[in-house]
N, C-alpha and C positions, 0 to 999 in steps of 0.2 A: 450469381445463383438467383433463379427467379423464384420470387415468395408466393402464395396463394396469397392474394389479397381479402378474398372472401371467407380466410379462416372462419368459423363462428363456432363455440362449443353448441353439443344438443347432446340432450337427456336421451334413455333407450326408447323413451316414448316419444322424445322432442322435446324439445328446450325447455326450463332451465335443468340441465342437467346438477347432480349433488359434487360434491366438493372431491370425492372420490374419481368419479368420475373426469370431470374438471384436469385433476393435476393426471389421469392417465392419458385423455387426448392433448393436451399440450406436450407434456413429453414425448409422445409419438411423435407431435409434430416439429419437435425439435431433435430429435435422433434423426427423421428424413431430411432435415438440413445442416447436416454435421454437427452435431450436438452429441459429444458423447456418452450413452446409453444412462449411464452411472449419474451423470453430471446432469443430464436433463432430468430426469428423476428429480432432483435435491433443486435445478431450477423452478421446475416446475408448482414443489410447493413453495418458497419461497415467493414464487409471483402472485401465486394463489393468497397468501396469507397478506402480500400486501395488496391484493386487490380488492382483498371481502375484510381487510381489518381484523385480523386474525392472528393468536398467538398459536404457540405450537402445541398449548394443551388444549385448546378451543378446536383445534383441525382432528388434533389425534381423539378427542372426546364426542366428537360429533362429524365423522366424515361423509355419513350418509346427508344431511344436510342442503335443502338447493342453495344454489346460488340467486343471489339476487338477479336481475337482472341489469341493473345497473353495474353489479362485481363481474357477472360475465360479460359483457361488453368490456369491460377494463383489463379484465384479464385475456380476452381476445387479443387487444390490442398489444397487451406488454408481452403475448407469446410471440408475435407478427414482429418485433422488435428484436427480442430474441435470436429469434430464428436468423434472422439477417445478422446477427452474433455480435448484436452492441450487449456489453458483458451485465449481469442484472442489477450489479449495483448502478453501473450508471444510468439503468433504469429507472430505479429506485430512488437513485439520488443521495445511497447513505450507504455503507459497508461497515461489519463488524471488523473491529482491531485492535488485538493483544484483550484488552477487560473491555475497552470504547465502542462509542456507535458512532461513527464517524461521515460528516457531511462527501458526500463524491463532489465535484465540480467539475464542470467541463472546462475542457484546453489546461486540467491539471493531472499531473497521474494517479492512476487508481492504486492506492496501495493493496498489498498482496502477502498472503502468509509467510514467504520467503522474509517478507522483511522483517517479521515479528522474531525472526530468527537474530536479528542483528539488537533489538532489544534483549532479547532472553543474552546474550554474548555481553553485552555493555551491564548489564543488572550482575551475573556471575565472576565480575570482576571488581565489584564495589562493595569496598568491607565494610562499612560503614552506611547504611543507605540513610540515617537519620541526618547524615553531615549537610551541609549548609552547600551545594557544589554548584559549579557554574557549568552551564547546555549549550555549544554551539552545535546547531543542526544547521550543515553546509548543504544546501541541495535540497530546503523541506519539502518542498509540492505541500502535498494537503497538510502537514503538520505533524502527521500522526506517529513518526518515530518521539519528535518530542515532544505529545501530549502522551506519548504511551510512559517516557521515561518520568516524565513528571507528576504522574501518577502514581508511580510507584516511589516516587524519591521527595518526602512532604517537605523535604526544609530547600531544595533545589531550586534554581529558577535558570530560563534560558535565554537564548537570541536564537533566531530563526533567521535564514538568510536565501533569497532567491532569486534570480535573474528576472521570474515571470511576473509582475502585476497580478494575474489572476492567479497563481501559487501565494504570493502575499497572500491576498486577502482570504484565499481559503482557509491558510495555516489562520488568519486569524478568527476566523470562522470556528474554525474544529476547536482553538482554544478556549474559545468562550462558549461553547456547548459543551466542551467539558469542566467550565467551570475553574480554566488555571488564565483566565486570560489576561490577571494582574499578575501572574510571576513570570512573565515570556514578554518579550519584544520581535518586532519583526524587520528586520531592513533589507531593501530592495538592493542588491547589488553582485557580484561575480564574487564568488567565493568568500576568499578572507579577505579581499580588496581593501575595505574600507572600516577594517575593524584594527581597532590597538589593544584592545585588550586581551588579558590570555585566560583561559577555560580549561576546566577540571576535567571536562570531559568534551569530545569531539566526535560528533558521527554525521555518518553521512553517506546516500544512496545513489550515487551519483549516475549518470548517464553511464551504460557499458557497454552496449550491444555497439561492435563494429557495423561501419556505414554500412557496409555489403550484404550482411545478415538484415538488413531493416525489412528489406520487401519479403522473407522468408518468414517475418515474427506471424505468429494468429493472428487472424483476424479482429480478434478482441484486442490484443495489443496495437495490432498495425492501423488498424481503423480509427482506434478513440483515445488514445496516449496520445498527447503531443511530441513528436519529433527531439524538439527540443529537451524533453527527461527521458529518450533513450540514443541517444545519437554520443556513440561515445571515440567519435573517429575512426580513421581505418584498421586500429587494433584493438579501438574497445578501448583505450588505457588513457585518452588526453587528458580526462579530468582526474584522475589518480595523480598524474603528475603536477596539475596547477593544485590539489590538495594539499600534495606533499611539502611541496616549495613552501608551501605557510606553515606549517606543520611546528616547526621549531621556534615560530615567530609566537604562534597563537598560542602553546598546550603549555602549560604550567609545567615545572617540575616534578617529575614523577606521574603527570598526566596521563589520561587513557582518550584511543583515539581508536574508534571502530568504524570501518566498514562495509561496506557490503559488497560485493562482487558478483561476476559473471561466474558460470560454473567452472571453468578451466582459468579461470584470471588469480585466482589466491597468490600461486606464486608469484609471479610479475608483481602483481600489487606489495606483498610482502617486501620482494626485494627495492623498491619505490622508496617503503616506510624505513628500511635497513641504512640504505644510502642518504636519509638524512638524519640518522643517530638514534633511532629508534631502535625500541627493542623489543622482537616479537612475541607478543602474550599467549598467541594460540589463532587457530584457525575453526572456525565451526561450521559445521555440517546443516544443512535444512532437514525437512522432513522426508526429500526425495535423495537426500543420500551425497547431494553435492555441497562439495566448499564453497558456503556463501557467504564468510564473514571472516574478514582478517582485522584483530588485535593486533594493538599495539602500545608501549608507552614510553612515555619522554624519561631521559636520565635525571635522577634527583640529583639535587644540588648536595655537592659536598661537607658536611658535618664539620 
């Protein structure tokens, strides 16, 4: 799809147009490049607010306001970016997550409300959140499942584990912006590979989209996700099964082990966590209505 390179915002008189302004020709010009309607709208100020430095009571307090001309030039630019549908956090460089403000990094995945679903399922299963619990996150990318759980759980600490170098260091990036990054460790490696010890808790977002749906995914996903955090084989389910294999190695007695899934995968996945002795907590729903999160937990040890 080819972009106007010339975009430029202008005022009803001529340039600099006001802030009002501003976010309605961007949105226009992101609805003519499939952007949809609703969604360019909420991008549009969002680019605006990081282009002119702006909260959301400065924009909504003052929208008649020009634009500098330094913020429209910027803001030109990140709607030109847009429009080509690199998605806005990784415009931005930073995405809100669960309470966080979370660093984006390229060549790592962008986290996504779906998965704040697979925190709120891990938190509604934890009677105790002052307990002292141990975090394995199988599959972090940027961190933010366990900087969101660590947030919420003060006496908790975790391990963080990823095949990527640039997932490493993001996760350890996003921990120390939020200020947990003495209670986390992070190691480079395939799953449970190279771990002996066993965890209170277990979660993990793993690759799911079958190979065949890859060239189908948005272009936001298809374009700027690495390969590597959605490529989940040709049923979607490889890495469900090298999770599960460790499953009974890694998760403490009476353990909880959450993860996320494709929309149609709960079951499979379920029956995955069944067949190595687990016992199914519950299944939970996103905000669009689909099963994106299979519970689970390991057999306590006998009295």
């Amino acid at each position: 799809m080819r972009l106007d390179p010339v975009f430029r915002l202008t005022g009803s008189g001529g340039p600099p147009p006001s802030r009002a302004q501003a976010i309605a020709q961007v949105a226009a010009f992101l609805a003519e490049h499939g952007v949809e309607a609703a969604t360019a709208q909420d991008d549009a100020r969002a680019l605006l607010r990081a282009a002119a430095g702006l909260s959301r009571l400065d924009l909504a307090l003052s929208p008649q306001t020009p634009l500098a001309a330094d913020e429209s030039d910027r803001l030109s630019q990140y709607a030109i970016r847009r429009a080509a549908r690199e998605p806005v956090s990784r415009i931005l460089g930073a995405r809100g997550f669960w309470t966080l403000d979370l660093m984006v990094a390229p060549d790592v995945l962008d986290p996504r409300g779906d998965t704040e679903t697979l925190v709120e399922a891990t938190l509604a299963l934890i009677a105790d959140r002052a307990a002292p619990l141990s975090i394995l996150d199988l599959g972090a990318g940027s961190g933010a499942i366990l900087c969101a759980l660590l947030s919420e759980l003060p006496n908790a600490w975790g391990v963080a584990v990823d095949l990527s170098e640039a997932a490493c260091a993001a996760t350890r990036a996003n921990l120390a912006r939020c200020g947990l990054g003495d209670r986390a460790g992070i190691l480079r490696g395939r799953w449970g590979d190279a771990l002996a010890a066993v965890f209170d808790i277990i979660v993990s977002n793993p690759p799911y989209v079958r190979a065949g749906d890859l060239a189908t995914l948005d272009p936001e996903v298809r374009l700027h996700d690495p390969a590597l955090a959605l490529d989940g084989g040709a049923d979607g389910l490889d890495c469900y099964r090298d999770i599960a294999a460790d499953l009974r190695r890694l998760l403490a007695p009476g353990g909880l082990v959450a993860l996320e899934v494709g929309f149609d995968q709960a079951a499979s996945v379920a029956a995955l966590l069944r067949a190595q002795g687990l016992e199914i907590a519950g299944v939970a729903r996103d905000a669009g209505g689909h099963e994106r999160v299979v519970t689970a937990r390991a057999q306590r040890l006998s009295s």
